[in-house]
ZAKE-890513 format. One record per residue: y, x, z of N, C-alpha, C, CB in turn; residue number from 1. Coordinates in Angstrom, 3 decimals, padded with zeros to 6 digits. Last residue first. Glycine has a CB too. Layout:
N
<n_c2->Y n_c1->X n_c3->Z ca_c2->Y ca_c1->X ca_c3->Z c_c2->Y c_c1->X c_c3->Z cb_c2->Y cb_c1->X cb_c3->Z i->NUM>;
...
END
This chain:
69
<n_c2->000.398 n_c1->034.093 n_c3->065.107 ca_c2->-000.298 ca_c1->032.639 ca_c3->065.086 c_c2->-001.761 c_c1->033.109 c_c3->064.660 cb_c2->000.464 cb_c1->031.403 cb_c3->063.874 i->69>;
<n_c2->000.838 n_c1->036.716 n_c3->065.830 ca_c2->001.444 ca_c1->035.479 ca_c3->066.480 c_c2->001.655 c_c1->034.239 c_c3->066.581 cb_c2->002.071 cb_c1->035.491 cb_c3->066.509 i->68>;
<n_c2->-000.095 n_c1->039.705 n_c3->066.471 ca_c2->-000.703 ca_c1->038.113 ca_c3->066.216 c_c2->000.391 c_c1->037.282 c_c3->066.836 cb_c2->-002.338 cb_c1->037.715 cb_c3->067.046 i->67>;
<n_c2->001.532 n_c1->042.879 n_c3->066.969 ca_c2->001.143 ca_c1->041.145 ca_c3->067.705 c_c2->000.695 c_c1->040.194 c_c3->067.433 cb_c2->001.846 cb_c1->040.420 cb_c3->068.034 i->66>;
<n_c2->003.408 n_c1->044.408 n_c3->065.483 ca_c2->001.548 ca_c1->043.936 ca_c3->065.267 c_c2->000.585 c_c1->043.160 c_c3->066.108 cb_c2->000.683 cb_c1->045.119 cb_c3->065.264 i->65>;
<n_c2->005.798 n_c1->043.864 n_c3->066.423 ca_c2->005.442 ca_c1->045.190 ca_c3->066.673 c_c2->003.567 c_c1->044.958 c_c3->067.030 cb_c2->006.564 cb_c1->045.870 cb_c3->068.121 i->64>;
<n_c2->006.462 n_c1->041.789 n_c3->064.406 ca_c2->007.080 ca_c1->043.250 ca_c3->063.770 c_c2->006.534 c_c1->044.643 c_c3->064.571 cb_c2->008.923 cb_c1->043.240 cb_c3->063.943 i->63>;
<n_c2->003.232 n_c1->039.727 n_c3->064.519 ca_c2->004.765 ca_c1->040.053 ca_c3->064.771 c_c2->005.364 c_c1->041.563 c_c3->064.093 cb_c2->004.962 cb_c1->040.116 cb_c3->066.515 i->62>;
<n_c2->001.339 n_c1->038.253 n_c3->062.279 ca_c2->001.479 ca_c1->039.287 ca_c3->062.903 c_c2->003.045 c_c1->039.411 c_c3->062.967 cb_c2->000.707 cb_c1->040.371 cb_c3->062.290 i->61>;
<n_c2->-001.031 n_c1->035.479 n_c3->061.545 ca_c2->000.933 ca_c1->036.538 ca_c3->061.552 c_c2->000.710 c_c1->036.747 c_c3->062.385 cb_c2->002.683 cb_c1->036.073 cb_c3->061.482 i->60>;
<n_c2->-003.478 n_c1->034.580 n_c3->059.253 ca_c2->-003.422 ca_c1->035.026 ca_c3->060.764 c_c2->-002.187 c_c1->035.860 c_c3->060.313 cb_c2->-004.909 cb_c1->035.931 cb_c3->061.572 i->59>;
<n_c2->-006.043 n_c1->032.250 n_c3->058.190 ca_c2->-004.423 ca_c1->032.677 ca_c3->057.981 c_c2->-003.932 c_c1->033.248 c_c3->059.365 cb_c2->-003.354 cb_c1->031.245 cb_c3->057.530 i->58>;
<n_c2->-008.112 n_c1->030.547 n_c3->059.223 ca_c2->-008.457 ca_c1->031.786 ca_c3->057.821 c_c2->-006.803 c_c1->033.033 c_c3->057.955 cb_c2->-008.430 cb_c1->030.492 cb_c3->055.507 i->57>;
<n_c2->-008.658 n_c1->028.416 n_c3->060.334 ca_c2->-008.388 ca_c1->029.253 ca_c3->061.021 c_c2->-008.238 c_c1->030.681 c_c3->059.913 cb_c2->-009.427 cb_c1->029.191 cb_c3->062.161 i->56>;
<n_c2->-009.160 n_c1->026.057 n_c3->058.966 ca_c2->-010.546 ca_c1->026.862 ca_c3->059.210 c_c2->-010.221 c_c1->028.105 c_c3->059.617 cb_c2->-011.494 cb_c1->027.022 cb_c3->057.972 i->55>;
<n_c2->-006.761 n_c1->024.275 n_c3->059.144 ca_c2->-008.077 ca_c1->023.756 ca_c3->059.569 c_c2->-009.304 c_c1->025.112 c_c3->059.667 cb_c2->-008.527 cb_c1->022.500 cb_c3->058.347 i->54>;
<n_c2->-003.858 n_c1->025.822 n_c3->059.566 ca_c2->-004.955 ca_c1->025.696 ca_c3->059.100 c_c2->-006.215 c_c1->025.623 c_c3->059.587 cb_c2->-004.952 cb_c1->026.318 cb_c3->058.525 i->53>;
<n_c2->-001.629 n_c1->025.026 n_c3->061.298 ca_c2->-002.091 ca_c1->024.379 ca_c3->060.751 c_c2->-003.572 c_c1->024.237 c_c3->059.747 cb_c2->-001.219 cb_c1->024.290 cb_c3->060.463 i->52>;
<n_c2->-000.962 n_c1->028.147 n_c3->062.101 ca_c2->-001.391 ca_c1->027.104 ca_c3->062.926 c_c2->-002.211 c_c1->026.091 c_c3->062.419 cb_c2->-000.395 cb_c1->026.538 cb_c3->063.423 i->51>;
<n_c2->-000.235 n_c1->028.714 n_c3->059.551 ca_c2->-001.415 ca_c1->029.245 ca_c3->060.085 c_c2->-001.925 c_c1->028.273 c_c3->061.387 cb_c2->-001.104 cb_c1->030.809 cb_c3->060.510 i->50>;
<n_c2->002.314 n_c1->027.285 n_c3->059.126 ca_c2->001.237 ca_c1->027.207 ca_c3->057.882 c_c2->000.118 c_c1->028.182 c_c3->059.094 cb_c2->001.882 cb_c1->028.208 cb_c3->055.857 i->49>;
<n_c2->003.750 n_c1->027.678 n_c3->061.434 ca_c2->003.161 ca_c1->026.729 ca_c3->061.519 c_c2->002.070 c_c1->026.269 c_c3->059.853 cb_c2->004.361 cb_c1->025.813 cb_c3->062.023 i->48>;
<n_c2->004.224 n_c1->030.413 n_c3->060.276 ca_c2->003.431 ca_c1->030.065 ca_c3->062.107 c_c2->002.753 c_c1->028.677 c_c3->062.034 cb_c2->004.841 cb_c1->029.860 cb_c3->063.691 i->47>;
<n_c2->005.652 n_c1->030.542 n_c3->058.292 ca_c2->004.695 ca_c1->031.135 ca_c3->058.001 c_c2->003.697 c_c1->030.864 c_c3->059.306 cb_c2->005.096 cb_c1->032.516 cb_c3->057.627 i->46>;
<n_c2->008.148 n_c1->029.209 n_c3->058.910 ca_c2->006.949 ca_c1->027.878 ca_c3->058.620 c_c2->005.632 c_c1->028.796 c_c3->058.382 cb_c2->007.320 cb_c1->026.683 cb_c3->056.921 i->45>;
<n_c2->009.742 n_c1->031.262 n_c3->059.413 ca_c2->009.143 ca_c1->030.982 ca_c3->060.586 c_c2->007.437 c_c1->029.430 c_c3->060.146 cb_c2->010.857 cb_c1->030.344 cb_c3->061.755 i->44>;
<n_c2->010.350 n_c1->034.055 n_c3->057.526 ca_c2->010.074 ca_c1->032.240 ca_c3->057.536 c_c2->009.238 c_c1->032.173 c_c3->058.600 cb_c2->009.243 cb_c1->031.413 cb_c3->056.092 i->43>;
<n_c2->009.939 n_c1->036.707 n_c3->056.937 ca_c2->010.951 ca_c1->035.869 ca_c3->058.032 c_c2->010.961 c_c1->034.750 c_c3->058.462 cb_c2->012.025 cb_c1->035.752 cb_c3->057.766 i->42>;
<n_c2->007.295 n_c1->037.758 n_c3->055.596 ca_c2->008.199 ca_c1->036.793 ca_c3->055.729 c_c2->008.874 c_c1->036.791 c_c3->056.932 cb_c2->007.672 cb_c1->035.664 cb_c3->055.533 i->41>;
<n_c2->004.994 n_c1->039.927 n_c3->054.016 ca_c2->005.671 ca_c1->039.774 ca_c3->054.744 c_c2->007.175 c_c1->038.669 c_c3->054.537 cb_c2->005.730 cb_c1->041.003 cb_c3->054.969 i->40>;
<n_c2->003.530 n_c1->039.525 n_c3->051.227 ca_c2->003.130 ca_c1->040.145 ca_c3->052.498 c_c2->003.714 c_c1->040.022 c_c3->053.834 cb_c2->003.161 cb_c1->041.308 cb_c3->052.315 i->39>;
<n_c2->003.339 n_c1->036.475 n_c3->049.061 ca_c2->004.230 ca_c1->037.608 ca_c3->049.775 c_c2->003.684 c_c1->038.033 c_c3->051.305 cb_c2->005.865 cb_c1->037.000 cb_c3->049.935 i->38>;
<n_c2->002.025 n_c1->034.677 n_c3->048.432 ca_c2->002.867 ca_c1->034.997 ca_c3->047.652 c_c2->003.868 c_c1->035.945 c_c3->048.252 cb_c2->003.347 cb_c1->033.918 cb_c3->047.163 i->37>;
<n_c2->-001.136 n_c1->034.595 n_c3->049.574 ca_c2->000.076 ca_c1->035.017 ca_c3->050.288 c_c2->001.405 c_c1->035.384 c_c3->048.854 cb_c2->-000.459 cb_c1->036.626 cb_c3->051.402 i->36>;
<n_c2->-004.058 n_c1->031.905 n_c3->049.038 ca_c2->-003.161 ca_c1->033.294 ca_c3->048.463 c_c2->-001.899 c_c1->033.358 c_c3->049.096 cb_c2->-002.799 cb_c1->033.294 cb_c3->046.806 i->35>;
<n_c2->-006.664 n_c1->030.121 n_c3->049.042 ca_c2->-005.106 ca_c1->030.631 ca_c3->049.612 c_c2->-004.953 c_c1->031.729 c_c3->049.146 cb_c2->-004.807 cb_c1->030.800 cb_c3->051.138 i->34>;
<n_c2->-008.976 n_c1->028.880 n_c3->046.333 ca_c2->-009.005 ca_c1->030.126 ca_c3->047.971 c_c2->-007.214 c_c1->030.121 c_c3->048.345 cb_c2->-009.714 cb_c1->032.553 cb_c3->047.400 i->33>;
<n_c2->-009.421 n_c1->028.451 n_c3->044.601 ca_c2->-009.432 ca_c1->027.450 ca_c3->045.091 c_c2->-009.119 c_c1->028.087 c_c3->046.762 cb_c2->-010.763 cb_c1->026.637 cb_c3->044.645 i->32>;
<n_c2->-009.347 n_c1->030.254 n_c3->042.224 ca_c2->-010.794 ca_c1->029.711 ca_c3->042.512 c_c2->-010.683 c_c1->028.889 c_c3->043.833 cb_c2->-011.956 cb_c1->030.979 cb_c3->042.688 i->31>;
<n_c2->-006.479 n_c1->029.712 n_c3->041.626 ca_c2->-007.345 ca_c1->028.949 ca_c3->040.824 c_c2->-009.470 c_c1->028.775 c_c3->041.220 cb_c2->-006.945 cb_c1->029.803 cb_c3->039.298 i->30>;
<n_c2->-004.642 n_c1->029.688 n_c3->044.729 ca_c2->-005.401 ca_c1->030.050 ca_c3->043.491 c_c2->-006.291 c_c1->029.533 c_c3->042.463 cb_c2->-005.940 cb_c1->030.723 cb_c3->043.759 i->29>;
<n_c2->-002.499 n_c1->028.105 n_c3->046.190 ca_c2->-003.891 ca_c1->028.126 ca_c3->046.088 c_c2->-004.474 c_c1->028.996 c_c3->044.970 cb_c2->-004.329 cb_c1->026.794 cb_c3->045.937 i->28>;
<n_c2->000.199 n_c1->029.725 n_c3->047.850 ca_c2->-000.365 ca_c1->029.069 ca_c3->047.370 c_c2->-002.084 c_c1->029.266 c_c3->046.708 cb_c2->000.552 cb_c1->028.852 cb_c3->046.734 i->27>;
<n_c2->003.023 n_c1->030.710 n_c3->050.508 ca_c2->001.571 ca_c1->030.488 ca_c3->049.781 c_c2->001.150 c_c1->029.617 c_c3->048.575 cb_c2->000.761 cb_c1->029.991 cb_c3->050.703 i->26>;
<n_c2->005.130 n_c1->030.414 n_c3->050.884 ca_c2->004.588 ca_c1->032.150 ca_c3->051.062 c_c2->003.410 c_c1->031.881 c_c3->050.497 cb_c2->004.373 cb_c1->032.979 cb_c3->052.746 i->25>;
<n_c2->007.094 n_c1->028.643 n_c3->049.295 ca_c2->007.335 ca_c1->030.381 ca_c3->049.044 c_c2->006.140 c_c1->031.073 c_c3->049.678 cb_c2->008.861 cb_c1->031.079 cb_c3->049.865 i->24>;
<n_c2->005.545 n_c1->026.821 n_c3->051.030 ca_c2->005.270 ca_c1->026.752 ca_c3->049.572 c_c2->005.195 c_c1->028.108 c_c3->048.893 cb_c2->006.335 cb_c1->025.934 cb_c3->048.891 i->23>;
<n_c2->004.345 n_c1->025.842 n_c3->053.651 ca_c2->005.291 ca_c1->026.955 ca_c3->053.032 c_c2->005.600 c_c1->027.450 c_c3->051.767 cb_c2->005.019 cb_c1->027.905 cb_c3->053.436 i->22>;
<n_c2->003.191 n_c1->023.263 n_c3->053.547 ca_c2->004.030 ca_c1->024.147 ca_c3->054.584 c_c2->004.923 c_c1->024.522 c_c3->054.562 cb_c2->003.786 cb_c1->024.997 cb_c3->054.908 i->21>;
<n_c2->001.290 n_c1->023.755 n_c3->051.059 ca_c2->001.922 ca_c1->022.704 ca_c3->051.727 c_c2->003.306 c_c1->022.913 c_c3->052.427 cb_c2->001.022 cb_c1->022.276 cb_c3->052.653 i->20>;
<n_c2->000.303 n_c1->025.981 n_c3->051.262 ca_c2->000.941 ca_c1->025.940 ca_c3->050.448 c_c2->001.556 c_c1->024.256 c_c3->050.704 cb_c2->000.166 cb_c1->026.440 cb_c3->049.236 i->19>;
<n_c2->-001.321 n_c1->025.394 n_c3->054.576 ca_c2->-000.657 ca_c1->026.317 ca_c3->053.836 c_c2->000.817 c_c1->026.057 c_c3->052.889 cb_c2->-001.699 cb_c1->026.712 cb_c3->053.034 i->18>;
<n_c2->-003.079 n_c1->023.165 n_c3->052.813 ca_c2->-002.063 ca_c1->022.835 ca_c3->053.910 c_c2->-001.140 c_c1->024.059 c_c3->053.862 cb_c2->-002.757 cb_c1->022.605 cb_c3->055.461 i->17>;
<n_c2->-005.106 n_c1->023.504 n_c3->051.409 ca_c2->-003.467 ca_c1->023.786 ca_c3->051.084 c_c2->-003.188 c_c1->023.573 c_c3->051.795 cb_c2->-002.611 cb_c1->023.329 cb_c3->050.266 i->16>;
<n_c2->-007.991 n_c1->024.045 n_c3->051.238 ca_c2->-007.335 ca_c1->022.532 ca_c3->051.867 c_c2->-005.758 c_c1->022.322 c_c3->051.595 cb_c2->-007.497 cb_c1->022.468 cb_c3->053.679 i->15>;
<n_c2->-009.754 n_c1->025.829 n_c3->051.180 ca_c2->-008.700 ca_c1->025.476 ca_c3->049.678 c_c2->-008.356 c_c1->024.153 c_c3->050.405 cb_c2->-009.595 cb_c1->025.243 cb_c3->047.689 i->14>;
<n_c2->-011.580 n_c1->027.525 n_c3->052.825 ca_c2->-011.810 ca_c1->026.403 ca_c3->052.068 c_c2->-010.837 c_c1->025.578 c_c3->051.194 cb_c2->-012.259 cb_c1->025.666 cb_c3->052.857 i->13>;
<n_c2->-010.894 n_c1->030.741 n_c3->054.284 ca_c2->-010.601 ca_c1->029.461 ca_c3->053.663 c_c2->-011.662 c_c1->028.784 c_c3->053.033 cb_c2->-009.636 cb_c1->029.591 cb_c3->052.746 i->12>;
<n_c2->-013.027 n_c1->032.759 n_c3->055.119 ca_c2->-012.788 ca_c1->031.569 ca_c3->055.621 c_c2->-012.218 c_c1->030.579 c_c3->055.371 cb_c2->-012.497 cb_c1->031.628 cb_c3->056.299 i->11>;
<n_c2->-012.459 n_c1->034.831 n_c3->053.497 ca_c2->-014.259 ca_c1->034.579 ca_c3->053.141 c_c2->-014.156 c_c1->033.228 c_c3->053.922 cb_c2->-015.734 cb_c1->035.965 cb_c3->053.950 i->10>;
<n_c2->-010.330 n_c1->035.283 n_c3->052.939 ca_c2->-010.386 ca_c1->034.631 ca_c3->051.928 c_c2->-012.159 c_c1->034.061 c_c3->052.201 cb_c2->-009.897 cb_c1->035.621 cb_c3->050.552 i->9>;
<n_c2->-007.673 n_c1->035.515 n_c3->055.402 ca_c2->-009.299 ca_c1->036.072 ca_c3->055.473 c_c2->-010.104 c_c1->035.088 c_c3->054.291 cb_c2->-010.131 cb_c1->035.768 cb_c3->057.345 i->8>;
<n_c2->-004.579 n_c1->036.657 n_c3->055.322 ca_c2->-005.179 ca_c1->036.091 ca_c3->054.829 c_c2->-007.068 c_c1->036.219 c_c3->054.929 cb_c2->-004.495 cb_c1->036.279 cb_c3->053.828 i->7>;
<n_c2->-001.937 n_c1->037.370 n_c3->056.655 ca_c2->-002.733 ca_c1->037.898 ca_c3->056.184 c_c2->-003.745 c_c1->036.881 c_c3->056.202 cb_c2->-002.912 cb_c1->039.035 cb_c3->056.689 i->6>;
<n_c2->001.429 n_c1->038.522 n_c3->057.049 ca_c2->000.580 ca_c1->037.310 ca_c3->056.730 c_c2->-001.138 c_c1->037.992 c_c3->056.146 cb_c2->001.567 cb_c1->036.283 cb_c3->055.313 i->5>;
<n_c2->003.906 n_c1->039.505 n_c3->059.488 ca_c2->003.264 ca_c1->039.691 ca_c3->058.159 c_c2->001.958 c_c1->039.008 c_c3->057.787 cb_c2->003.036 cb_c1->041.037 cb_c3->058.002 i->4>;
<n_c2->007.151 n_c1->038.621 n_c3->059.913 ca_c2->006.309 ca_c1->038.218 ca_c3->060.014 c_c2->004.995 c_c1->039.036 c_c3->058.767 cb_c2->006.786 cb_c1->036.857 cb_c3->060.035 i->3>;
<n_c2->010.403 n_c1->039.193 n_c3->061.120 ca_c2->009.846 ca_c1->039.625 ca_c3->060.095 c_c2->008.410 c_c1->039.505 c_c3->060.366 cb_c2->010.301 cb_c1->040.881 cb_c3->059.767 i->2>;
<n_c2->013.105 n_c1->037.607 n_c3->062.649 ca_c2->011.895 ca_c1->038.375 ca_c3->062.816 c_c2->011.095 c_c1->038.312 c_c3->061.521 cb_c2->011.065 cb_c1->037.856 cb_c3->064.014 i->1>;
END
């Protein structure tokens, strides 16, 4: 399944967990915010990088636009 990632930059706080996670789909930027190194993934760690984030910022969407973390 093909996952698409999206990101709410006004809610991160730069904790990485994320880029932790999932390394390929994310990482931090230099002003300290998450970033999606890619719009869409298959990687299922893309569920548990959103799950995992403390300020809820990171939200997947299924293939037929379902939220699915």
């Amino acid at each position: 399944m093909t996952y698409r990632i999206v990101i709410d930059g006004s809610l991160c706080s730069g904790f990485g967990t994320c880029a932790e996670l999932a390394p390929d789909q994310f990482e931090v930027g230099p002003d300290g915010i998450a970033l999606a190194r890619v719009g869409e993934s298959d990687d299922p760690a893309v569920l548990d990088a959103a799950a995992q984030c403390p300020m809820g910022a990171i939200a997947v969407f299924d293939e037929a636009g379902e939220q699915a973390a």
